[in-house]
N, C-alpha and C positions, 0 to 999 in steps of 0.2 A: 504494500500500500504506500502508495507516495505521501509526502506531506497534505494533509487536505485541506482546501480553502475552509474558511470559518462555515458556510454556508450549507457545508456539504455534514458538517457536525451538528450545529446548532439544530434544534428543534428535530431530532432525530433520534434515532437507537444504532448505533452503534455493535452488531454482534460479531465477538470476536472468537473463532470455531478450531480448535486444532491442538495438536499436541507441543508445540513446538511453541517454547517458555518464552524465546529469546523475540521469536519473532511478535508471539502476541503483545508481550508487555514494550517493544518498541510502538506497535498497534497507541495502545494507552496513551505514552507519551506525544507521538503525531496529534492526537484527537486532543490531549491536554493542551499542546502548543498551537493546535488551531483556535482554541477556547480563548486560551490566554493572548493571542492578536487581536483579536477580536474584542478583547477588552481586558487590558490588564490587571485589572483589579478583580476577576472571578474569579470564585469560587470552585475550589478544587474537595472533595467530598468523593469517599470511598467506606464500602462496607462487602460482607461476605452474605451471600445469597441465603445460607440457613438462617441470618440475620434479617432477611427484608421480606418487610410488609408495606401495603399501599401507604400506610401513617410511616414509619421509616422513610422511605423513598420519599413521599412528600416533604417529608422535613428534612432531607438533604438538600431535594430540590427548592427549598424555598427560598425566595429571594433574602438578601441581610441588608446590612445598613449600610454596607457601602458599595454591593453591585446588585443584580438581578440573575447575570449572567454564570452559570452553574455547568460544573464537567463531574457526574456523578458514574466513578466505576463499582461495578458488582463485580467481585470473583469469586471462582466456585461455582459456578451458573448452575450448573449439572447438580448443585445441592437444594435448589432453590424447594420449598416446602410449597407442597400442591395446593393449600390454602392460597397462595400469593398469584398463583399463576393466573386465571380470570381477571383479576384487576391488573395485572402488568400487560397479558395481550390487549386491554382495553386502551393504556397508555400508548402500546406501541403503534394503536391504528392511528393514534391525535398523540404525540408528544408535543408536551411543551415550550413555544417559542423560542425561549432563551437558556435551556437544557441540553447539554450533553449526556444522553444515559448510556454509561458503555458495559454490555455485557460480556464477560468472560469465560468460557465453556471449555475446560480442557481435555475435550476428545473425548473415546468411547461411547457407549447405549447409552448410559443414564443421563435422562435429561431429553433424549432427543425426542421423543414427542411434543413435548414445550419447544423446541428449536424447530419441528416443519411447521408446526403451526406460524410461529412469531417468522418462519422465513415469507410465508405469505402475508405480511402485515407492511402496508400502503407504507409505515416510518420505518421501518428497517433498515439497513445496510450491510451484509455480514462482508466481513474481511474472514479468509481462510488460514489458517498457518497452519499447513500439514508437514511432518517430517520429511526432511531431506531425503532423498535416495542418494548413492555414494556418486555417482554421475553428476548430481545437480550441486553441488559444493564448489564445483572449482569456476561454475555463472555465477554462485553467490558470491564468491571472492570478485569477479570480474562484473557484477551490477553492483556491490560496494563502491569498489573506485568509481565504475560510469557517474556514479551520484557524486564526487569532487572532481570528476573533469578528468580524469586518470585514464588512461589506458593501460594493460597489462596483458603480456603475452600469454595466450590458451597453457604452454608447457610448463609457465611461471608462477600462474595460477593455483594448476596441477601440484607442483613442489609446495605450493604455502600450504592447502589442504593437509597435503604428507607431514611436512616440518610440527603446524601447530595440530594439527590433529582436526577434527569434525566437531567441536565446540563453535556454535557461533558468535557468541560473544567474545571469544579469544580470534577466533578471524577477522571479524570486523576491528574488534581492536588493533592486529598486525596491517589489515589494510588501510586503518586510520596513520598506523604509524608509517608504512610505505607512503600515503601521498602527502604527508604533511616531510617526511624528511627527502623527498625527492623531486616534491613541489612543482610538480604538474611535465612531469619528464614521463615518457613512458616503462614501465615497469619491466624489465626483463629477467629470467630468470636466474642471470650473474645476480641482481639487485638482489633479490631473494634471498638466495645462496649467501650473501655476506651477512646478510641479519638472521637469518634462520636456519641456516646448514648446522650449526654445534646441536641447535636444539631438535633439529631431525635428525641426526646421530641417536640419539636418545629414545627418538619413541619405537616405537611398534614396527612398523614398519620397516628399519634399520633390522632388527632382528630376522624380522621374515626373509629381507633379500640376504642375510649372512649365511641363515640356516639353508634356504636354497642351492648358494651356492656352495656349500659344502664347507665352509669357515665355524667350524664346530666353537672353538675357541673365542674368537668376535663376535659371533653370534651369545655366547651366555657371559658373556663382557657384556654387552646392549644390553641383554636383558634384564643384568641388575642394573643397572643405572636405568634400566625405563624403570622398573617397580619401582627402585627405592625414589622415583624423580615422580613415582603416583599415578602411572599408568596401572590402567585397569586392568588386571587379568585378562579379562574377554577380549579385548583389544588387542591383544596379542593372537591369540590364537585367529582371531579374525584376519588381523594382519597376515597370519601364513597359509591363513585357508584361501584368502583372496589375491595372494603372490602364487600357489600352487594353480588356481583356479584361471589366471591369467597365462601361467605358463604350459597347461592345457591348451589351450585356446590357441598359445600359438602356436606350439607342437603340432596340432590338427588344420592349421588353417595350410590352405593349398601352396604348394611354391611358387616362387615364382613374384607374387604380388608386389607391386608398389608397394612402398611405406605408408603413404595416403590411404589406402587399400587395406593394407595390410591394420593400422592403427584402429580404424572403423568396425575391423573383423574381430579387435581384442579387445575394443574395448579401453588402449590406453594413449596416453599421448607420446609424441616421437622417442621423449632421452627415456620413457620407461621403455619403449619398446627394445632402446640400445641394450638394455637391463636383461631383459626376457633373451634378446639373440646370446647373450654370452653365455646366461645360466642355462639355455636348454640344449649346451653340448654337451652338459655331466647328466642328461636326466633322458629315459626312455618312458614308452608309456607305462608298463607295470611299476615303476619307481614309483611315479607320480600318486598311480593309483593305492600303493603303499603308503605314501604320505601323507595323503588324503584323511583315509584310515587314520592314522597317528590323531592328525589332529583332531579329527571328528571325537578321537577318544579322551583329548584332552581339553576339548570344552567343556565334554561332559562332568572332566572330574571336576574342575575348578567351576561348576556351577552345580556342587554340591556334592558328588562323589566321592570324593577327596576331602583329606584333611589337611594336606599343605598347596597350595594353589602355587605355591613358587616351584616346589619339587615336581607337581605335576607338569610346569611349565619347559623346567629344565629338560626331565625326561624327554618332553614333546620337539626338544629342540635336536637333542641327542637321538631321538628315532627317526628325524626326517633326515639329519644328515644322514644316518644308515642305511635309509631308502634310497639315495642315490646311487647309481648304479659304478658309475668313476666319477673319479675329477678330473674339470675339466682342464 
């Protein structure tokens, strides 16, 4: 959702629908800072949905003594008590003039019956924020900068995703710090590489491509400095399932192909793909399908079969290098 004119807030409902924390609660603030252009002196007013009733809501929404003009969020939507629901769809077919009412719904069943109904309601608005898929991360790095003027290379992009990881508050924060320290240059993946190459040493992904290639030693080096540096267990093993899962891909894709061709067919961008050609001369396909196996077993333990998540992790690293058939 872009910044919205006051016009498109005021006297509206505002419903904000999805799992995805980062993007809704920027949602809030857009809608606050249309409120507050609109007249700086409004009133900002928040409460949690098993908290509101038509009397609540009224008396957030009521004017004070020194504006009229009101930005009232509800969170927790999906808790809202079924007594409230008939007076709040009556609000959302006639909201209040000088009202911002913004509703927050964080994903799943409960609740959405109240959500199709209020989606057909004449004052509505809903904004989405559904979870990323692992593809749409490295447009969200690259529609961060568009919104300061920035441009940033597809492969540059790709590397920041890898370095900070799929947080997006910590992306938008590394893309705030790329175009303010680089101040309207376009971004390329050397750029990157000097601000965030130590820190992508470190995570997940580092591991994955060591244990690939067959680097038993660097690879459970990476691995403690990711934990003890608060990487997640699961993120790890993700990391090798979706470095095996890629080198699949390429292993099977036809000979022959352009790198254009070939990138589209894997799924990755050009320097991963340089990645993939060197590691799938130590790897055939029962290797692969060995390693596979490995990991599959070790998500399982470190998501509750297990009692040490590190040991389980270590093993997993130690079975995929075995999987591999030579070095290359």
């Amino acid at each position: 959702m872009a910044t919205p004119d006051p016009a498109q807030v005021l006297g509206r409902v505002t419903l904000v629908t999805g799992p995805e924390e980062f993007l809704a609660e920027r949602t809030v603030q857009q809608v606050r800072a249309a409120v507050r252009r609109a007249d700086p002196e409004a009133e900002l007013g928040e409460t949690v949905a098993d908290q509101l009733t038509m009397a609540t809501l009224g008396e957030l929404a009521a004017p004070s003594l020194f504006s009229a003009t009101r930005c009232v969020v509800v969170r927790k939507f999906e808790d809202l008590p079924d007594e409230s629901v008939p007076g709040l769809l009556d609000y959302a077919e006639a909201p209040a003039d000088d009202v911002a009412l913004v509703l927050v719904h964080g994903g799943g069943p409960k609740g959405s019956g109240v959500l199709t109904k209020l989606r057909k309601a004449t004052g509505v608005t809903e904004v989405k924020t559904a979870a990323l898929t692992a593809r749409e991360y490295p447009n969200f790095v690259i529609g961060e900068l568009r919104t300061r003027k920035v441009k940033i290379d597809p492969d540059a992009a790709a590397f920041l995703v890898q370095a900070v990881g799929q947080d997006l508050r910590s992306l938008a924060a590394a893309a705030d710090q790329l175009a303010g320290d680089f101040e309207g240059r376009p971004i390329t993946i050397d750029m990157v590489k000097t601000y965030f190459g130590g820190r992508a040493e470190a995570k997940s992904f580092a591991v994955a491509d060591h244990a690939i290639f067959g680097r038993a030693a660097k690879a459970l080096e990476e691995l403690r400095w990711a934990l003890d540096g608060g990487t997640a267990p699961v993120l790890v093993t993700s990391a090798v399932a979706g470095g095996l899962r890629g080198l699949a891909k390429f292993k099977s894709a036809p000979r022959g192909m352009r790198n254009a061709d070939l990138m589209r067919e894997v799924g990755v961008p050009s320097w991963k793909l340089d990645i993939l050609r060197d590691q799938a001369r130590g790897w055939d396909e029962g290797g692969i399908a060995r390693a596979i196996r490995v990991v599959a077993a070790a998500d399982a333990d470190i998501k509750g079969r297990a009692h040490d998540a590190s040991y389980a992790l270590e093993k997993m690293v130690l079975d995929v290098v075995r999987a591999r058939p030579r070095r290359a």
